[in-house]
N, C-alpha and C positions, 0 to 999 in steps of 0.2 A: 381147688384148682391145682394140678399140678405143672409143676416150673421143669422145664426141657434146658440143659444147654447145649447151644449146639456149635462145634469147635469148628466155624469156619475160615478162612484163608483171612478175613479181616478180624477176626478174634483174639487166631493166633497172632497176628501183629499187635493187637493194644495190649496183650499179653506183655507184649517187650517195651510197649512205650510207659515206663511207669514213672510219668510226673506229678509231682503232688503242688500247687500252687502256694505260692510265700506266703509266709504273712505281712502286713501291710502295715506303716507307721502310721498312716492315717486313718481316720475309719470313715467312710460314706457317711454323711449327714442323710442324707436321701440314697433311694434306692430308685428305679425302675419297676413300675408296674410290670406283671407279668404278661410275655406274648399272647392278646386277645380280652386282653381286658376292657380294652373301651373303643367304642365306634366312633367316628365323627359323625357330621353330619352338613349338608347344603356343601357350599362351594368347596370345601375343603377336601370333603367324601369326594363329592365329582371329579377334583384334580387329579387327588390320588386314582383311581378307579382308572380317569382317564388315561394317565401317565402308566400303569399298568397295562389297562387293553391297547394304548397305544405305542407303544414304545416297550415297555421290558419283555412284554409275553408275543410282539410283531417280528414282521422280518425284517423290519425299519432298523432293528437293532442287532448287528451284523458276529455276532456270537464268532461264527468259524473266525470271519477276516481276524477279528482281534487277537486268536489265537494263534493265527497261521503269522504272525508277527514272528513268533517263539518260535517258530520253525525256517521262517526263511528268511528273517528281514522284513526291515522296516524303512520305507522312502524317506518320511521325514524324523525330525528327531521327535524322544520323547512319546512317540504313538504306541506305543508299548504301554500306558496308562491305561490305555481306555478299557480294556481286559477288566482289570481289580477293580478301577471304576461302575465299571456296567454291573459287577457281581456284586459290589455293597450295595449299588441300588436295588439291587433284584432280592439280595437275602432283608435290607431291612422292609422291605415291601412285604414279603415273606411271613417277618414276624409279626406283623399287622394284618394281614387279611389270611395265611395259612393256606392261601392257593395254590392245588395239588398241581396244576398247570405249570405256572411260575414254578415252581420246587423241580419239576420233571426237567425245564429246562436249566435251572441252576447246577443239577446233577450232570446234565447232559455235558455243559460245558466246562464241570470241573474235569471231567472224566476226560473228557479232548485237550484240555489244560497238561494234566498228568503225564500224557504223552507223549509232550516238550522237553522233558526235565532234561536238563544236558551233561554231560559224564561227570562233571564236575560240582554237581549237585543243584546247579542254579536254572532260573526261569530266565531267559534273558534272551534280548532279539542278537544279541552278536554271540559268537562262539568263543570257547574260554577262551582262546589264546590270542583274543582282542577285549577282553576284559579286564579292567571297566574299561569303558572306549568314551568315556569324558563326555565330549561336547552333544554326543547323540543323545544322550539323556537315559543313559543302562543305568544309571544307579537309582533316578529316578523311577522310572520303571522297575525297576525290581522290588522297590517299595511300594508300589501299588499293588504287585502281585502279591506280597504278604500280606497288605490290608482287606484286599479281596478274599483271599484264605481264610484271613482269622474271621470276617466278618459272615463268610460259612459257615465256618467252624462253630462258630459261635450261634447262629439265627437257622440252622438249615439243617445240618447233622453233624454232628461228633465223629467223620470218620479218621479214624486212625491213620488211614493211605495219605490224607488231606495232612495231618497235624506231622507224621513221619515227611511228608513234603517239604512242608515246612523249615521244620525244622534244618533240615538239609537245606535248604534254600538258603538259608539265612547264615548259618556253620559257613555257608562259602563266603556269605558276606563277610566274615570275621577272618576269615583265613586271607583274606585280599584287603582287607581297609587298618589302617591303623597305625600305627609308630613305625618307622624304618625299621628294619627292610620294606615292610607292609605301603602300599600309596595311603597316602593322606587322604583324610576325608575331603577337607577345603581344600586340593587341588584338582577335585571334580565338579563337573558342572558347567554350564552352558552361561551362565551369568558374572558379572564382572566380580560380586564376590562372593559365587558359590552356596549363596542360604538357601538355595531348593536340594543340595545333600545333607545337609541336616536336620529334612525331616524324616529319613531315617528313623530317628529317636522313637515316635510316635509306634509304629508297629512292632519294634526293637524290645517296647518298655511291655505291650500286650502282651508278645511272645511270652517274656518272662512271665507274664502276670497267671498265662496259660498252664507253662510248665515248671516255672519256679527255677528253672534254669541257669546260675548265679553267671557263666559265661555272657550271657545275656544283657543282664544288668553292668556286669565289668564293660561291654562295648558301653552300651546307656551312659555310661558315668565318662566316659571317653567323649563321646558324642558330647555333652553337656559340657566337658572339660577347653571343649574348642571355641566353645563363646558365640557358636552358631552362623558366621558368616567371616569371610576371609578378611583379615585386618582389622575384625570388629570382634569388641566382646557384648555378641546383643545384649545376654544373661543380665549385665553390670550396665548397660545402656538402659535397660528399664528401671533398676534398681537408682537410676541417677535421674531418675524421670525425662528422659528425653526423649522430647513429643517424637511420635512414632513415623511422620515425614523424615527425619533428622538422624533412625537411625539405619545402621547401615553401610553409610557413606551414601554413594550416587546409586544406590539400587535399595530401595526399602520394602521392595516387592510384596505386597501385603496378603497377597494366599501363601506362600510359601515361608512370610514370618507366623501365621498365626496356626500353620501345620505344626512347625516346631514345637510353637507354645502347647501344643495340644501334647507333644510328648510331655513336655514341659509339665503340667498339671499331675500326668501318669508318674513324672517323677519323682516328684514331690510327693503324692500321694503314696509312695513304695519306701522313701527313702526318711522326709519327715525336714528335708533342707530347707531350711528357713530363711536363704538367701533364694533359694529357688520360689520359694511361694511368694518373697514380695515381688520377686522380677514378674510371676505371673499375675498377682494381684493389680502393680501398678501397668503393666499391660493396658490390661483392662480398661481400667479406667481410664488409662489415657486415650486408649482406641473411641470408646464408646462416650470421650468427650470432646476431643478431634478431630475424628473423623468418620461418625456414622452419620451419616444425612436423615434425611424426613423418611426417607422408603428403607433403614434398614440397611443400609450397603455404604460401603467407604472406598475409597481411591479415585484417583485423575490424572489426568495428562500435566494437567495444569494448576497453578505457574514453576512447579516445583520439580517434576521429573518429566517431559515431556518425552522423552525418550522409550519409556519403560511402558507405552501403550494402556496408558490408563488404569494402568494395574497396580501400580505404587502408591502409599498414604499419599496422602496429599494436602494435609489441612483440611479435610473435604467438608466436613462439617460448616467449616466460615467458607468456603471457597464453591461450595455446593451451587450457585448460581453465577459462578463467574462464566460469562461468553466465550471465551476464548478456551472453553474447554472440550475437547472434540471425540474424547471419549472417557469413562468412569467406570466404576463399580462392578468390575468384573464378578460374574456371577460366581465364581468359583469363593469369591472372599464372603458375598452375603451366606454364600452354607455353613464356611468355616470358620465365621463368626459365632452364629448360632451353636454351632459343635463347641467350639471351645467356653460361651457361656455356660452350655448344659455340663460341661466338666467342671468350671469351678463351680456352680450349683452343688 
């Protein structure tokens, strides 16, 4: 067999991208089966399959709209997610069934994705010179569109245009967030104290993991150095065991603490800090004796944050049948439950 190469427009670009990946203070106890190694089967197969032909590979699920965000704006705050969202469901569906379908569209909409990039290197529904724009939820969003990229990157193809995106993308995030002159992390955000910019960290800690990039890990260790939510040092809040309703203050927002923790794990894992692995270990435990109920899912209205739409710890575990509670267990926590399990695994 003879081997061709052939020096195309995307070649010559990985040509210039030459990152080699760190090495790690921790090592994997377990690894990941590789993509295609085991089928399910009965309800599970059918979900999947379902949620597939219904939803990621339909018109139900609105590809242009979410990108035409990054071009003109966005009505409400925060709609900027659903982009990076829509795309890790679609690439890890991807590495599970290999349907050329699904792949044809994943391409299709990074490729309209790419399109948006704004002079200033970023993905983002405002234009630089209202950047970050705080309460709309840019920072947020912009961290979706990096988890959607890596999660490309990573399940879908290795294209160099995607990882040079990237990485641009996020180079803005550092040139805009951090110590004075720079805005503060914890003075963005839609939330009284800020813990949905701090999950940041999470895609922040990948990137590095991707390219080995030490600027990278320098924000990461920034990120982690702020204690995770304004006026609070979550980090030292778990390390002190305080039940997960408690910490915080008045907002203990339980998807957007257990995003963090998920960098959280990636850091620890990179770096070997041993104040960070008990914060994430007693996490855990105290989540999963708290506040996970009988179906898998934790948070409430009630009696302890009633404010925070059901989406805050809540004792839920003892509190789980109390009346007076009018909404729980926001779906977005039972996923990043489950994710942050499989990370300390």
């Amino acid at each position: 067999m003879k081997l061709r190469t052939i020096f195309t427009g995307a070649a010559m670009l990985a040509a210039t991208l030459s990152f080699a990946a760190p090495k790690e203070a921790v090592a994997e106890k377990l690894a990941p089966l590789p993509a295609g190694s085991i089928t399910l089967t009965d309800y599970l197969q059918n979900d999947i399959i379902n949620s597939l032909e219904h939803w990621n590979k339909s018109d139900d699920l609105p590809y242009k709209a979410f990108v035409e965000f990054f071009r003109t704006g966005r009505a409400k705050f925060a709609l900027g997610e659903m982009w990076g969202k829509a795309v890790r469901s679609g690439s890890l569906l991807y590495r599970y069934t290999h349907d050329e379908e699904l792949k044809a569209i994943m391409k299709e909409t990074m490729e309209d994705m790419l399109t948006t990039q704004r002079s200033n290197g970023s993905f983002c529904c405002v234009p630089p010179e209202k950047q970050p724009d705080n309460k709309g939820g840019d920072f947020w969003e912009r961290k979706y569109v990096l988890l959607g990229m890596l999660e490309y990157y990573t399940q879908i193809e290795k294209d160099p245009r995607v990882l040079k995106a990237m990485t641009e993308h996020a180079d803005c995030i550092l040139e805009q967030i951090g110590h004075a002159p720079k805005t503060e992390l914890l003075t963005l955000g839609w939330s009284s104290n800020n813990i949905e910019s701090s999950t940041i960290l999470e895609p922040m800690m990948w990137l590095y993991r991707v390219t080995g990039e030490q600027r990278y890990l320098d924000f990461s260790k920034y990120v982690v150095e702020t204690g995770g939510a304004k006026g609070y040092d979550l980090i030292q809040e778990a390390c002190d065991n305080v039940a997960p309703h408690k910490m915080g203050g008045t907002y203990p927002k339980a998807y957007e603490m257990l995003s963090f923790w998920e960098g959280l794990a990636d850091y620890y894992r990179v770096t070997g800090d041993e104040r960070v692995r008990k914060a994430c270990f007693n996490l855990y435990e105290n989540v999963r004796k708290d506040e996970i109920t009988i179906i898998g899912n934790g948070g409430a209205d009630q009696p302890y944050h009633p404010k925070v739409m059901g989406e805050a710890w809540g004792n839920t575990a003892l509190e789980q049948t109390n009346p007076d509670i009018k909404r729980s267990m926001e779906t977005c926590v039972g996923v990043t439950w489950m994710k942050y399990c499989y990370k300390l695994l």
